[in-house]
C-alpha positions in Angstrom: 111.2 102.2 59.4 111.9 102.4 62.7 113.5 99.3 64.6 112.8 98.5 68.4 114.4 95.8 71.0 110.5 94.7 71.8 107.2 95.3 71.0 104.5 94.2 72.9 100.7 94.7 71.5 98.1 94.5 74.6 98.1 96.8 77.3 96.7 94.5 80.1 99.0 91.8 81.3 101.0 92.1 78.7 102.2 95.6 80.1 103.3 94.1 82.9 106.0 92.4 81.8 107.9 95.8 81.3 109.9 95.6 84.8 113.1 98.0 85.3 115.1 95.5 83.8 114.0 96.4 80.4 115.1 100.1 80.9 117.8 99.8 78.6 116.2 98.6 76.2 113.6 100.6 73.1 109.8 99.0 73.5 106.8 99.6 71.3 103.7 99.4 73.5 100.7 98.6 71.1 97.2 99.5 72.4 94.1 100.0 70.1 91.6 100.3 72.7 90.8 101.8 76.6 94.6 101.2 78.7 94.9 98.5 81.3 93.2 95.9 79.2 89.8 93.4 79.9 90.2 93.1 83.5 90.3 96.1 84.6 88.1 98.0 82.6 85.4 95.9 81.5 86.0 92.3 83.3 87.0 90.7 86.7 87.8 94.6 88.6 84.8 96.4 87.8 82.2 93.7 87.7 83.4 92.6 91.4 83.0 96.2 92.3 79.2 95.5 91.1 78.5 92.4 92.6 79.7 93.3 96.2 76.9 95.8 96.7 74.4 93.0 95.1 74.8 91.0 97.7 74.1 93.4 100.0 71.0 93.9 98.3 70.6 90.1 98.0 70.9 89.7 101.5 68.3 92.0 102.7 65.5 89.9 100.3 66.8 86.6 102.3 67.3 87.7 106.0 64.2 87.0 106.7 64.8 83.4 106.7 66.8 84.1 109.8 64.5 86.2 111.4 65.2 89.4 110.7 63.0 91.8 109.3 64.6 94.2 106.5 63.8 96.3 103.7 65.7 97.3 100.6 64.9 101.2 100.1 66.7 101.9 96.9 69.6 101.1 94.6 71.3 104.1 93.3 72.5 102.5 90.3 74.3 105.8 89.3 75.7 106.0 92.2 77.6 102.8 92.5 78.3 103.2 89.0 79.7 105.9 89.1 81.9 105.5 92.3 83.1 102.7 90.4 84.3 104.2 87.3 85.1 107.2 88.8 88.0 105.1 90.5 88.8 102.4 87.3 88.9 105.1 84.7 91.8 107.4 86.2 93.5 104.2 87.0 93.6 103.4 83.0 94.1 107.3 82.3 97.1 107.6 84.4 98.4 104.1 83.4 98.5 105.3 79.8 100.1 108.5 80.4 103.0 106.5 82.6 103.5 104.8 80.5 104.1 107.4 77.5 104.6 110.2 79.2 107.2 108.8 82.2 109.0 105.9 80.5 111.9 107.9 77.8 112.6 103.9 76.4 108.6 103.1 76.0 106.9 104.4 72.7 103.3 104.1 73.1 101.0 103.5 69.5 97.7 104.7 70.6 96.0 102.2 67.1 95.5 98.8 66.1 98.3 97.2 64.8 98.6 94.4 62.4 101.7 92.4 61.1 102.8 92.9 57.4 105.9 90.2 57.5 107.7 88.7 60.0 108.4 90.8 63.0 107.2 93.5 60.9 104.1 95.7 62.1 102.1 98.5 60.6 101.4 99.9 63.9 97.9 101.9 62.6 99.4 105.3 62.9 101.0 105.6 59.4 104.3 103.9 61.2 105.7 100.5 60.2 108.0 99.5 63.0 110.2 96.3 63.0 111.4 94.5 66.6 113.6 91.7 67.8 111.3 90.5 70.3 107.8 90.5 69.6 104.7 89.8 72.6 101.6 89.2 71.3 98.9 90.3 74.6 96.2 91.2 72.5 93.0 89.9 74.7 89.7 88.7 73.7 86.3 90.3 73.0 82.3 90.0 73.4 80.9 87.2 70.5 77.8 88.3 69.3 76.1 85.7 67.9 75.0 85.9 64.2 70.9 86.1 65.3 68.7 88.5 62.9 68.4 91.8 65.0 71.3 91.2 67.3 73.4 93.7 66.2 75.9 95.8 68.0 76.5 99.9 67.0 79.6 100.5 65.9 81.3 102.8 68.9 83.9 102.8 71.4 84.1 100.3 74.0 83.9 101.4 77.5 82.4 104.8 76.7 83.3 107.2 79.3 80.9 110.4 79.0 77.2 110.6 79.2 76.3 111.8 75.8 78.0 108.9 75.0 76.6 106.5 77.1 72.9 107.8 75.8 73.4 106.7 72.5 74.3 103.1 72.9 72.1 100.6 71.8 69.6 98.4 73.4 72.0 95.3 73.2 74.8 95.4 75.6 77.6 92.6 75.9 79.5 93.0 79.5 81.6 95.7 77.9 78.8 97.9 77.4 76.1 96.9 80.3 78.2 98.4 83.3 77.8 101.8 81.5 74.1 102.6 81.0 72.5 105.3 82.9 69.5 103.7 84.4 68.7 100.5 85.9 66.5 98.2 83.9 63.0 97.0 85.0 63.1 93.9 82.9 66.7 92.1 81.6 67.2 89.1 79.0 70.1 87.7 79.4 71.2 85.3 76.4 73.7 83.1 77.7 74.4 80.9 80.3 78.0 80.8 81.4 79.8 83.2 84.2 79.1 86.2 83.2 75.4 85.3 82.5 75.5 84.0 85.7 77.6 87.1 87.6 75.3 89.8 85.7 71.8 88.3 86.7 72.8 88.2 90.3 74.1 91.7 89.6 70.8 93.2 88.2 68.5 90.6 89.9 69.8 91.5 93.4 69.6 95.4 92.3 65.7 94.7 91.6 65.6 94.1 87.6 63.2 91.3 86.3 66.0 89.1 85.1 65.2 86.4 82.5 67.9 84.0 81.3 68.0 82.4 77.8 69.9 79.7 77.3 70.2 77.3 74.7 71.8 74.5 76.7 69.9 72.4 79.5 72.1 73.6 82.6 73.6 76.5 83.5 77.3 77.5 84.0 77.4 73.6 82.2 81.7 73.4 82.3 81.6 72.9 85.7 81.1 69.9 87.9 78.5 68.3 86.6 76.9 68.4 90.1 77.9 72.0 90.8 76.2 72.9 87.6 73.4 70.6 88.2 72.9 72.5 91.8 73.6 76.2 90.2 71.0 75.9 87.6 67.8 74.8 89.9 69.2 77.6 92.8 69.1 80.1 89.5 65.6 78.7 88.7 64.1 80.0 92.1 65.7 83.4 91.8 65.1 84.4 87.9 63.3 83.2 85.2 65.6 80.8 83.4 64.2 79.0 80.5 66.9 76.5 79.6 67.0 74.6 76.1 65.6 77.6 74.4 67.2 79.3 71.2 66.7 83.4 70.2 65.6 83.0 66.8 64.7 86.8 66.4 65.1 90.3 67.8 63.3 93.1 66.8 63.7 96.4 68.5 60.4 98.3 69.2 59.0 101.4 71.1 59.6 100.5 74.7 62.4 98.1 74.3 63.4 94.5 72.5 61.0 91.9 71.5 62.9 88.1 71.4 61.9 85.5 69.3 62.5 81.9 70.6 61.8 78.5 70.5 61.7 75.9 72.5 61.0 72.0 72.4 59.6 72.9 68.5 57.5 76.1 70.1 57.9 79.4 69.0 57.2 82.4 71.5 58.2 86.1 72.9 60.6 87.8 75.1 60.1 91.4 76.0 62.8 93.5 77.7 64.1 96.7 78.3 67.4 95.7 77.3 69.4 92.6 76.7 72.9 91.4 77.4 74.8 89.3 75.2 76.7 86.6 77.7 77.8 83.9 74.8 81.4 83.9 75.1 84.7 85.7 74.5 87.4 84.9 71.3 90.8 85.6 70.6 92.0 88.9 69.3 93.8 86.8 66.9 92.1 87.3 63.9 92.0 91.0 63.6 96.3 91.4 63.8 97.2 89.2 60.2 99.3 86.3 62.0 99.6 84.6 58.7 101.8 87.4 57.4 104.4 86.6 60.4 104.4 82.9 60.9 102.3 82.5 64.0 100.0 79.6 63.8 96.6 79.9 65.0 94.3 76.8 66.3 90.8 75.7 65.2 89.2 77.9 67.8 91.6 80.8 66.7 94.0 80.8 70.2 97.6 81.5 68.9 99.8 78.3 69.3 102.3 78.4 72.0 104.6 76.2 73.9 105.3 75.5 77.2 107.3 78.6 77.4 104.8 80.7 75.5 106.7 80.7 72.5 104.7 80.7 69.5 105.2 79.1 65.7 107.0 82.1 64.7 110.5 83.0 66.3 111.3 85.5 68.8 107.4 86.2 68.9 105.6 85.3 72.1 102.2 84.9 73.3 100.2 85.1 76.6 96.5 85.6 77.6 93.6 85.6 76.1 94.8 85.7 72.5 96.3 82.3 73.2 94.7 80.4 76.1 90.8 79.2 76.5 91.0 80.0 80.5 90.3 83.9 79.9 91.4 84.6 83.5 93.3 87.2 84.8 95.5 85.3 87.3 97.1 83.0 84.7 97.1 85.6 82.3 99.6 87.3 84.9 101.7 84.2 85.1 102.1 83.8 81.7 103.5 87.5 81.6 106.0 86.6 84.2 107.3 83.4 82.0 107.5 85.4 78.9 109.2 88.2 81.0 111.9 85.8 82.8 112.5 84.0 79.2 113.1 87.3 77.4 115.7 88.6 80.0 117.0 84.8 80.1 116.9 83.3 77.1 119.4 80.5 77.8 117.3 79.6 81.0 113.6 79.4 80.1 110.9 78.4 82.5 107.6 76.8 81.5 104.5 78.0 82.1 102.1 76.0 84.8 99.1 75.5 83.5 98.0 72.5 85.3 95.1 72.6 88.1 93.8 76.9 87.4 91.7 77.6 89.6 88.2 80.3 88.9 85.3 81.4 90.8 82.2 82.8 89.6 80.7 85.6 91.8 77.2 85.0 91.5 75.1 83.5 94.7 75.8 81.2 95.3 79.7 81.2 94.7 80.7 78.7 92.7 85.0 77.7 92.6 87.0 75.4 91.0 90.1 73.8 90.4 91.0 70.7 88.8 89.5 68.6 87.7 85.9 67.7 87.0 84.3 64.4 87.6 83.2 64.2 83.8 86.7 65.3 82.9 88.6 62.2 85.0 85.9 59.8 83.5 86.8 60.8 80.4 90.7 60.6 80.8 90.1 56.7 82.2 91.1 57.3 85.6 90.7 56.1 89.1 89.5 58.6 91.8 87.3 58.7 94.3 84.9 61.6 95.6 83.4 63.1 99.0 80.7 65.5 99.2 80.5 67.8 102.4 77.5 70.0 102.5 78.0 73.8 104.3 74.7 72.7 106.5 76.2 69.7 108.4 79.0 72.3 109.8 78.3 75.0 113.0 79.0 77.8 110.7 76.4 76.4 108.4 73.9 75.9 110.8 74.3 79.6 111.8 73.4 80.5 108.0 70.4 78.2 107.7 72.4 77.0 104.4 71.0 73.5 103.3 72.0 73.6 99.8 75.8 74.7 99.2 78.2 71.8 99.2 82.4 70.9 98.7 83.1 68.2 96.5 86.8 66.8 95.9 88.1 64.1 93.9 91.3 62.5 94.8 94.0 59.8 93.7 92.9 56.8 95.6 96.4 55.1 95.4 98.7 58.2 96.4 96.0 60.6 97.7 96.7 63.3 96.4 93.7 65.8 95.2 92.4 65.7 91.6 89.8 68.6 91.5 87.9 70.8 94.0 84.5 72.3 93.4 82.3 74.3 95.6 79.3 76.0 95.5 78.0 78.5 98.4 79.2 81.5 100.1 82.8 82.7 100.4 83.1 79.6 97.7 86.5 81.5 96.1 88.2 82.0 99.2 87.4 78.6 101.0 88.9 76.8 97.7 92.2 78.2 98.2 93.6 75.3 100.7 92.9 72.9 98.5 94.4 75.1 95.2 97.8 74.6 97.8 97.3 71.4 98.1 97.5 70.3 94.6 100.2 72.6 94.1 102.4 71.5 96.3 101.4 67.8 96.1 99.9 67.3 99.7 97.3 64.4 100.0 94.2 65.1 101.0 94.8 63.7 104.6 97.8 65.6 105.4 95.9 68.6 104.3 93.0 67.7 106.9 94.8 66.2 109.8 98.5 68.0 109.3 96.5 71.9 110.9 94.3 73.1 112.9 91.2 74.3 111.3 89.2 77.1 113.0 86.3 76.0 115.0 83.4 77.4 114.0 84.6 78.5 111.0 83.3 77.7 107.8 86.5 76.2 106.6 85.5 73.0 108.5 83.6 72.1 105.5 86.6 71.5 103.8 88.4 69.8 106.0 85.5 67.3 106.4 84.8 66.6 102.6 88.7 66.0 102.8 88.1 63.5 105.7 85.6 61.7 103.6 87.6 60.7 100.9 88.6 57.3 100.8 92.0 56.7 99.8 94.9 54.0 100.7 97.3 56.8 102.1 97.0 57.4 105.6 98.0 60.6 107.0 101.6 61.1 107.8 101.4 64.1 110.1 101.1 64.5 113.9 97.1 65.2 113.8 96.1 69.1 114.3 
């Protein structure tokens, strides 16, 4: 049995974590599946590689509104699939060969691993390795909800070659649904959270008959209950969405799926080409036998950790999607960099941060967040107030003709300082970032407003005037900008 310094199982964030400073040291790298991990082969990289030539599509169909008249010709959909994964999949080729190939102290188990006994794991290759330090990085995957007909054909995720890609089935979940050959005349979508939301704008932009099924009555329902509110009757005038509806059925016919569904007590049919699967991601947890190692998982199987990502189980560690419900790729990197600073200093640990994450869903409109929501501080008891700032009472706004996006903030009324930020409209995930500072670094809102200058006519000044309308007790302690 062969003994290692580390072992880390996940090759996405988790990989990162091997700096130089671990040269001197023997890793196991664990990887059952494509290299690189979610993100960038099936998640945030390649799906915002699809939505930025949607909305160019998308804004061809509205520039009329400003009077200009434009056509949409065609959407080569192999084309820009292809140019996509013609760049993603050599990034996850050469990363694997790096990192088994180039690295002399990395030993890289192309299998699914499991644990036997503590820091002991059967590594899937007919090798049983022990380690000092174990990282658990193990991601999350597609749920498929247990609906007669929805079914998934056993296969490799992420196919890569075309006789592959002809036999998959009519179901796709996002790890599948980049990857087909032809673009669909008619889309169900079951589902409606971000990457229900991301994929209709994807295929509805690109000229598919998009129809959303969801079994809740709003769409993208964790956030704002006004951002959500504003989402789901925008998605109403672009696609088909029929909310409070269940798939009871799905039978698979000649020219494409048949869904079952009811609604308000009334039974009636779906017919698609295809059909994506958008009902959520879970842990990896349950396919790598914690119990035989100590790890504790919770009731919606995340692995237990700490504030320094330290699981139940010593010297084993976990970060990402295995272990936290954001499922986002920028805290799944910051978690990598606590675990990595805390194994090369264990006498001087760091917590991880995981108050006010911020996330954006690229659909149209944008929708960003941070914080918290205004159901969430209800909830928790607390005192805050709120401002609202639409995009349409700004120049920049006027110049888009915009008169439905909108900021909203809530804020500590007593020290002023910023409790949550939401916004829904366009370049939603960049404008949110002054206000992601802000709560980091604990400036109230008015310092933030009145302490810079803020680009005139930019759209920005829709955040510094839903700042200005907040009404707090703390006045602004900076020279105004």
């Amino acid at each position: 049995m062969d003994h290692f310094d580390l072992a880390i199982i996940g090759s996405g964030s988790g990989n990162s974590i091997l700096s130089e400073e671990f040269a001197d040291l023997r890793v196991a790298l664990m990887e059952k599946g494509t290299f690189g991990g979610t993100c960038l082969n099936v998640g945030c990289i390649p799906t915002k590689m699809f939505v930025y030539p949607a909305d160019l599509a998308y804004g061809v169909a509205v520039a009329h509104q400003l009077g200009v008249d434009a056509s949409l010709d065609k959407v080569h959909w192999a084309a820009i699939r292809d140019r996509i994964f013609q760049r993603i999949d050599p990034i996850s080729v050469a990363g694997r060969h790096w990192r088994a190939e180039q690295n002399p102290n990395v030993t890289l188990f192309d299998a699914h691993a499991r644990f036997t006994a503590p820091k002991t794991i059967d590594t899937g290759t007919g090798e049983t390795i022990t380690a000092d330090q174990i990282v658990i990085a193990a991601g999350s995957r597609a749920v498929i909800p247990p609906i007669p007909g929805l079914s998934m054909a056993a296969g490799r995720e992420g196919p890569n070659t075309h006789a592959e890609r002809q036999h998959l089935p009519r179901v796709h979940t996002s790890d599948t649904i980049m990857r087909i050959d032809e673009l669909p005349d008619r889309l169900v979508i079951i589902g409606g959270g971000f990457v229900a939301a991301e994929f209709a704008h994807i295929f509805g932009s690109f000229g598919s008959r998009v129809t959303v099924l969801n079994r809740s009555s709003a769409l993208l329902r964790a956030e704002d209950h006004d951002i959500s509110a504003r989402f789901t009757e925008q998605a109403g005038q672009r696609w088909d969405v029929r909310l409070d509806t269940a798939v009871t059925r799905v039978e698979e016919r000649d020219d494409g799926l048949r869904l079952h569904v009811e609604s308000g007590g009334k039974q009636s049919t779906v017919d698609a080409d295809i059909a994506l699967v958008a009902t959520g991601r879970r842990s990896n947890s349950d396919g790598l036998d914690l119990d035989r190692t100590g790890v504790h998982v919770d009731a919606a199987g995340l692995v237990v950790v700490d504030d320094y990502q330290r699981t139940t189980a010593d010297g084993i560690w976990a970060l990402g999607d295995v272990s936290n419900r954001y499922q986002l790729k920028h805290l799944s990197n910051h978690e990598a960099r606590v675990v990595q600073h805390n194994l090369l200093h264990p006498d001087d640990l760091v917590r991880a941060d995981h108050r006010n994450v911020p996330s954006a869903v690229f659909t149209s409109p944008q929708v960003a967040s941070a914080g918290l929501t205004e159901q969430e501080a209800q909830a928790q008891g607390l005192r805050y107030v709120t401002a609202r700032h639409s995009y349409g009472d700004t120049a920049y706004g006027w110049a888009m003709e915009d008169t439905t996006s909108f900021a909203k903030v809530l804020a500590d009324p007593a020290t002023g300082l910023l409790l949550g930020a939401h916004l829904i409209g366009p370049q939603a995930s960049n404008l949110i970032q002054p206000l992601v500072q802000a709560m980091r670094f604990g400036q109230t809102a008015h310092d933030l407003a009145r302490g810079q200058f803020w680009i005139h006519p930019a759209l920005s000044e829709v955040v510094e005037n839903v700042l200005l309308g907040l009404g707090t007790d703390v006045p602004s302690t900076t020279t105004p900008g």
